[in-house]
NUKOLNU-779640 format. One record per residue (C-alpha): x, y, z; residue number from 1. Coordinates in steps of 0.05 Angstrom, whole numbers. Layout:
N
+--------+--------+--------+-----+
!   east !  north !     up !   n !
+--------+--------+--------+-----+
!      X !      Y !      Z ! NUM !
...
+--------+--------+--------+-----+
END
This chain:
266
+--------+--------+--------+-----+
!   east !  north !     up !   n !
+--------+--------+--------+-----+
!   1679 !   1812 !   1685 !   1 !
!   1610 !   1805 !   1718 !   2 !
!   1562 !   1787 !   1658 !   3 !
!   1497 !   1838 !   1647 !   4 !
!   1433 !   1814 !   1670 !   5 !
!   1409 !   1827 !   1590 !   6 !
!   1468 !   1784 !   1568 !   7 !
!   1467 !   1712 !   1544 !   8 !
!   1505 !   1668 !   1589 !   9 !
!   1535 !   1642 !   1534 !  10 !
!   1573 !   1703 !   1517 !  11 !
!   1648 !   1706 !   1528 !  12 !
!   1662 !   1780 !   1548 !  13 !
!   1734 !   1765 !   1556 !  14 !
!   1736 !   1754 !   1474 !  15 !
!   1724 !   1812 !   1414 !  16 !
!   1659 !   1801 !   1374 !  17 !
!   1663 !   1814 !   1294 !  18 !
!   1595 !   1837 !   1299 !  19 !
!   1600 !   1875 !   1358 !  20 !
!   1658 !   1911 !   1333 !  21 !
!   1617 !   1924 !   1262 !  22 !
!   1570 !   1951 !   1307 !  23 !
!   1615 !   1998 !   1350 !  24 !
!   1643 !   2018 !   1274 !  25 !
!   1573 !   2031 !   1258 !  26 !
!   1560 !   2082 !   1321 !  27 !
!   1511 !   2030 !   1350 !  28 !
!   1525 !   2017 !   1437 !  29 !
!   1506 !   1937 !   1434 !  30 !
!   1578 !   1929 !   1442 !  31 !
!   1630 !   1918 !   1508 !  32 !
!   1693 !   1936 !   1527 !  33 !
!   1732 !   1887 !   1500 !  34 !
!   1699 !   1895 !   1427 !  35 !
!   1716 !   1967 !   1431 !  36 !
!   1796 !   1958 !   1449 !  37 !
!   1800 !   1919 !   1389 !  38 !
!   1758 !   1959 !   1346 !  39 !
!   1792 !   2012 !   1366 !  40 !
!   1857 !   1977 !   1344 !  41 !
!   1831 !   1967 !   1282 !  42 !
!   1816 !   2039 !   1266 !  43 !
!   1893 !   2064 !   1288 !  44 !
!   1914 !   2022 !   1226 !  45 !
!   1848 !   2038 !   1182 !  46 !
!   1813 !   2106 !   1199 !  47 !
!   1765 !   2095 !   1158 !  48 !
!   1745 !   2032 !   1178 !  49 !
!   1674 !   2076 !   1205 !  50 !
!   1667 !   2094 !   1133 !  51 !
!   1679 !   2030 !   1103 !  52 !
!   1619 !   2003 !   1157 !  53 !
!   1567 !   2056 !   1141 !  54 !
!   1594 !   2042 !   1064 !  55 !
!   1567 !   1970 !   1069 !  56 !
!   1500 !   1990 !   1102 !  57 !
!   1491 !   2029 !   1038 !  58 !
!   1500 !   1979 !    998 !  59 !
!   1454 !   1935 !   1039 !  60 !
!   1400 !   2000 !   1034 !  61 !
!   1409 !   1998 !    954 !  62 !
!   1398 !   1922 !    949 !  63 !
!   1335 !   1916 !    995 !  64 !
!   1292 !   1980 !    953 !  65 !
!   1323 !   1946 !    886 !  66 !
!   1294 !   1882 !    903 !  67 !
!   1229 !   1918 !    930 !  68 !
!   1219 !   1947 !    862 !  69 !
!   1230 !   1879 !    832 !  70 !
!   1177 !   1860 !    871 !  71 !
!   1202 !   1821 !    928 !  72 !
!   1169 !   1834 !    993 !  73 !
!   1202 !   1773 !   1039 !  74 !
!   1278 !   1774 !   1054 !  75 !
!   1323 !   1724 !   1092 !  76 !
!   1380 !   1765 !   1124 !  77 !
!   1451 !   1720 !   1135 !  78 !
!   1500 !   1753 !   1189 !  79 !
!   1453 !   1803 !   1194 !  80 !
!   1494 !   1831 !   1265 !  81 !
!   1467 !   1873 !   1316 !  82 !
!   1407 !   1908 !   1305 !  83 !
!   1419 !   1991 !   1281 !  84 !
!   1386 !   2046 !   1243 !  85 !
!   1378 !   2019 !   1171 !  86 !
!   1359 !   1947 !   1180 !  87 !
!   1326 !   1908 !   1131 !  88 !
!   1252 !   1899 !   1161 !  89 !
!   1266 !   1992 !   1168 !  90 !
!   1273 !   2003 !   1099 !  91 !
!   1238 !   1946 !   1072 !  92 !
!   1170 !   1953 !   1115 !  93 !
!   1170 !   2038 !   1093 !  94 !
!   1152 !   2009 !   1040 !  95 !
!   1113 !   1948 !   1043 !  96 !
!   1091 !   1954 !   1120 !  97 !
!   1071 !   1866 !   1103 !  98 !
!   1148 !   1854 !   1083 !  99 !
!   1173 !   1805 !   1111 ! 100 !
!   1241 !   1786 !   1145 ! 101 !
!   1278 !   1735 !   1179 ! 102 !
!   1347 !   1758 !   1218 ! 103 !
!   1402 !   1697 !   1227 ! 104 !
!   1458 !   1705 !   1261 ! 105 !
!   1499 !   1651 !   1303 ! 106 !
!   1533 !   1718 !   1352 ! 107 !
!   1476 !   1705 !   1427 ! 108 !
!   1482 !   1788 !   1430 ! 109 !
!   1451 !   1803 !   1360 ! 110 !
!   1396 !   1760 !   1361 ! 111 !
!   1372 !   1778 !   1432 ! 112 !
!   1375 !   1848 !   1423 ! 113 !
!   1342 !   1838 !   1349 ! 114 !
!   1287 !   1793 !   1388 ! 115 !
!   1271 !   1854 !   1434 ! 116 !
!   1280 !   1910 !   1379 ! 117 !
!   1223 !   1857 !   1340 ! 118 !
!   1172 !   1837 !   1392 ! 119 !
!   1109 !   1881 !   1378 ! 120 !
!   1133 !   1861 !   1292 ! 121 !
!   1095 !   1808 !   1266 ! 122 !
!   1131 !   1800 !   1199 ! 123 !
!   1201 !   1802 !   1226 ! 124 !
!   1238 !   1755 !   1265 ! 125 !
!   1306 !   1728 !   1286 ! 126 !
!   1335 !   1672 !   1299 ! 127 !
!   1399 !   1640 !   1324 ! 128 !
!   1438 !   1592 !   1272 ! 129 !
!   1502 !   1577 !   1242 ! 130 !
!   1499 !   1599 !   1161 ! 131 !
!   1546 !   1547 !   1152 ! 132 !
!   1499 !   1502 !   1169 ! 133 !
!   1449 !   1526 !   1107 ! 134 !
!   1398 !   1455 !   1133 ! 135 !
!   1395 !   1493 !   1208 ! 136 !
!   1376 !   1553 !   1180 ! 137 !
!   1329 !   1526 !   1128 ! 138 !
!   1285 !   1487 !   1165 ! 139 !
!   1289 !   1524 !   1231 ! 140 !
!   1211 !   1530 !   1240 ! 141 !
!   1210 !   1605 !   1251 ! 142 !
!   1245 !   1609 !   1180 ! 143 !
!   1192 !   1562 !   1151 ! 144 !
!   1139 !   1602 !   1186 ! 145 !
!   1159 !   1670 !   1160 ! 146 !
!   1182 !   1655 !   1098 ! 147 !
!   1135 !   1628 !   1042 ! 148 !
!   1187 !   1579 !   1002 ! 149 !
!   1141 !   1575 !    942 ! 150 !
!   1148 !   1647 !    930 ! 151 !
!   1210 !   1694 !    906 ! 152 !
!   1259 !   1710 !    966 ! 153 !
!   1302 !   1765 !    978 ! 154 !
!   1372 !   1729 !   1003 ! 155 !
!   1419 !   1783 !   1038 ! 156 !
!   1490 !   1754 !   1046 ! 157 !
!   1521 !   1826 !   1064 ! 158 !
!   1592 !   1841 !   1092 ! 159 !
!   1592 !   1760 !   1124 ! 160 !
!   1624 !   1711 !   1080 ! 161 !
!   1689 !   1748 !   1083 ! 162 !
!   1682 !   1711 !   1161 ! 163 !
!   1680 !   1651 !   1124 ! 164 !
!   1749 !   1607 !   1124 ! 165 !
!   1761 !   1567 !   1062 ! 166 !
!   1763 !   1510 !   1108 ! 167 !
!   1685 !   1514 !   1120 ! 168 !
!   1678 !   1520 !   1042 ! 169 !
!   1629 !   1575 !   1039 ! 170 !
!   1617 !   1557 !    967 ! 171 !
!   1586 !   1493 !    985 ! 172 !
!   1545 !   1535 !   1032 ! 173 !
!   1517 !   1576 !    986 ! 174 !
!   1500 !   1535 !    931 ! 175 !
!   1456 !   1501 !    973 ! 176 !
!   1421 !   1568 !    985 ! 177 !
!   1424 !   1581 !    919 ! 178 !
!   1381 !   1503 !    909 ! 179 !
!   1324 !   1519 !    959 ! 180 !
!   1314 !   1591 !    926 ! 181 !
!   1249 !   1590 !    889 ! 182 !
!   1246 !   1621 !    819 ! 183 !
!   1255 !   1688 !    807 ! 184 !
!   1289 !   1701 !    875 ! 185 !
!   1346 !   1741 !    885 ! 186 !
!   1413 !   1731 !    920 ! 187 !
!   1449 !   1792 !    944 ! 188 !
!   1530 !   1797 !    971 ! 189 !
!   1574 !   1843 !    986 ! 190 !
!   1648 !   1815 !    998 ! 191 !
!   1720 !   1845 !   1026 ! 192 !
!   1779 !   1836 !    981 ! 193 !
!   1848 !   1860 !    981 ! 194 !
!   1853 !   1866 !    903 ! 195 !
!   1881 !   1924 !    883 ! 196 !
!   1906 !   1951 !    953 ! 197 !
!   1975 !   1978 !    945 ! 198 !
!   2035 !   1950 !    989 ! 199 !
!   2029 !   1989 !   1047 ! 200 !
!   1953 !   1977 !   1050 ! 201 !
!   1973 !   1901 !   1044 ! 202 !
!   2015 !   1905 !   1104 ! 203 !
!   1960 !   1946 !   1135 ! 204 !
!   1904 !   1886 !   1117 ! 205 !
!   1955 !   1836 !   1153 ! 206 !
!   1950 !   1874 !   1217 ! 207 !
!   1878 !   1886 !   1215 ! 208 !
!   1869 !   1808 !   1203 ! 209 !
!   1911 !   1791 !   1266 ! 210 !
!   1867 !   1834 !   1307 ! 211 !
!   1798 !   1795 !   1273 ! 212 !
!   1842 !   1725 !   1294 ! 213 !
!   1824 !   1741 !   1368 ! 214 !
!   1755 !   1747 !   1347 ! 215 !
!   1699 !   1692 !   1341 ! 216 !
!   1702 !   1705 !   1255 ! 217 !
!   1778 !   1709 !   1231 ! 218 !
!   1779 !   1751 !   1159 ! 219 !
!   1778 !   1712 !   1098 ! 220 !
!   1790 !   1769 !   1033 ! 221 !
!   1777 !   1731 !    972 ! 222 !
!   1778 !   1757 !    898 ! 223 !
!   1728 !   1786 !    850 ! 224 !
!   1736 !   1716 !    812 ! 225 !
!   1711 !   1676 !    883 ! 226 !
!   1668 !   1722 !    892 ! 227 !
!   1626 !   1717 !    825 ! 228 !
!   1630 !   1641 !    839 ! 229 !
!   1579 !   1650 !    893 ! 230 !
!   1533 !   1677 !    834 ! 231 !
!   1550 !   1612 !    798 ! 232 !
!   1474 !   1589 !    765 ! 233 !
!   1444 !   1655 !    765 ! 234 !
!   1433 !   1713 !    733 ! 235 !
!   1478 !   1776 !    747 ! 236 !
!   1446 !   1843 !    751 ! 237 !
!   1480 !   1901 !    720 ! 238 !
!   1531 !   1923 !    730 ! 239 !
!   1546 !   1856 !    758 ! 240 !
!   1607 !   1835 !    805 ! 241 !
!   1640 !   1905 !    817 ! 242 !
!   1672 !   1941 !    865 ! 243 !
!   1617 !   1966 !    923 ! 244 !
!   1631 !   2052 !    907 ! 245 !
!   1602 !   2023 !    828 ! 246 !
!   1533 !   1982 !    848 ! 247 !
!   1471 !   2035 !    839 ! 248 !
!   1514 !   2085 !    876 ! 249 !
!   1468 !   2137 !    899 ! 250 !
!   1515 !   2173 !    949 ! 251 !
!   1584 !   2187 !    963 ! 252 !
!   1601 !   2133 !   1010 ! 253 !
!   1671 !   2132 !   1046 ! 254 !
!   1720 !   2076 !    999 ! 255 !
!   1720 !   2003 !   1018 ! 256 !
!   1758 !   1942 !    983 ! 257 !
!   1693 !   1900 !    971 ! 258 !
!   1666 !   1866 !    914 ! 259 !
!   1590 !   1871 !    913 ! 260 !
!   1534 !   1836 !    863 ! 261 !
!   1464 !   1815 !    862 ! 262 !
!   1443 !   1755 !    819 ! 263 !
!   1370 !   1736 !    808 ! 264 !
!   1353 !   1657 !    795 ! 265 !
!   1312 !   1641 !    730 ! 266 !
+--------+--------+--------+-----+
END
């Protein structure tokens, strides 16, 4: 397939993107053939699986104005995916044009298009690294340059740890984001799950999760119990770990099997 002049060499167009499917779910056109066959896939098993997309964004448009009105006015997006309508640096700069925000993402497409969508923003940014890796992403210098570490953060860890095998222990990961948050920051996450999904959903989930295996970020469903343990050390925010349709619902978003929370470290 004969690579776009736009697109970074390093980009396998022969292989399904997680976040250029998310992207095709959520109407956006940074995405290629081959991440629409299987996204496509995805939604003969799951219809909704549009729904459950633009679901998430709401929940990532609820967290960003809570923590506005808490008074946090500089966020640090993880897996923040291809740049569409709703991003953080949208919603948060309507109302606090100074806001600031840093993009990470380790997929070569979403952080050149966010580069572009960013280049006439001076308190917005992206940058390519691993959140596994929470030491590259912490001391990348255009993080440390954004961000003002002595100061409350917004963290955004929305709709990416379920990406997250076991085997990179994602805990570990983000207790050390947890460490370098200053006081009175706030961690936000929103998490897949297959609690509570009845049999033939199960079987459903399975084939959904062999599509995701041809992908670059296999699906890794993990309970409301694992999820709460990323909150482990801070505070919980009411209504605390719940299912996504039950955190500061302010619509009537399509269902989705995802835990969501939002913690806030003393």
């Amino acid at each position: 397939m004969e690579q776009a002049s736009w697109v970074p060499s390093s980009v396998d167009l022969d292989r399904p993107s997680a976040a250029r499917m998310y992207d095709y779910f959520l109407g956006g056109s940074h995405n290629f053939a081959v991440d629409r066959e299987a996204a496509k896939s995805v939604e003969q098993i799951f219809p909704g699986m549009a729904g459950a997309s633009r679901a998430n964004r709401s929940f990532l448009r609820r967290a960003v104005r809570y923590l506005l009105a808490q008074g946090i006015d500089q966020f640090l997006d993880l897996g923040s995916g291809i740049p569409t309508v709703g991003n953080v640096h949208e919603i948060a700069q309507q109302s606090d044009r100074n806001a600031k925000v840093v993009y990470v993402d380790v997929e070569p497409v979403a952080v050149a298009h966010s580069t572009a969508m960013l280049v006439d923003n001076p308190n917005a940014t992206a940058v390519q690294a691993d959140l596994r890796n929470p030491d590259s992403v912490l001391e990348n210098p255009a993080v440390q340059d954004m961000l003002d570490f002595t100061r409350a953060i917004g963290l955004l860890m929305v709709a990416v740890l379920h990406f997250v095998p076991d085997s990179d222990n994602p805990h570990k990961a983000v207790a050390r984001y947890r460490e370098a948050l200053p006081s009175g920051s706030y961690l936000a996450i929103s998490h897949g799950s297959l609690e509570g999904i009845h049999q033939d959903g199960l079987e459903d989930s399975e084939r959904i999760q062999d599509i995701y295996r041809r992908t670059d970020s296999p699906l890794a469903f993990r309970t409301r119990d694992e999820v709460a343990e990323f909150f482990t050390t801070l505070d919980l925010v009411d209504p605390g770990v719940v299912q996504l349709s039950e955190w500061h619902q302010d619509s009537a978003d399509a269902y989705i099997s995802a835990y969501v929370g939002v913690a806030k470290k003393s």
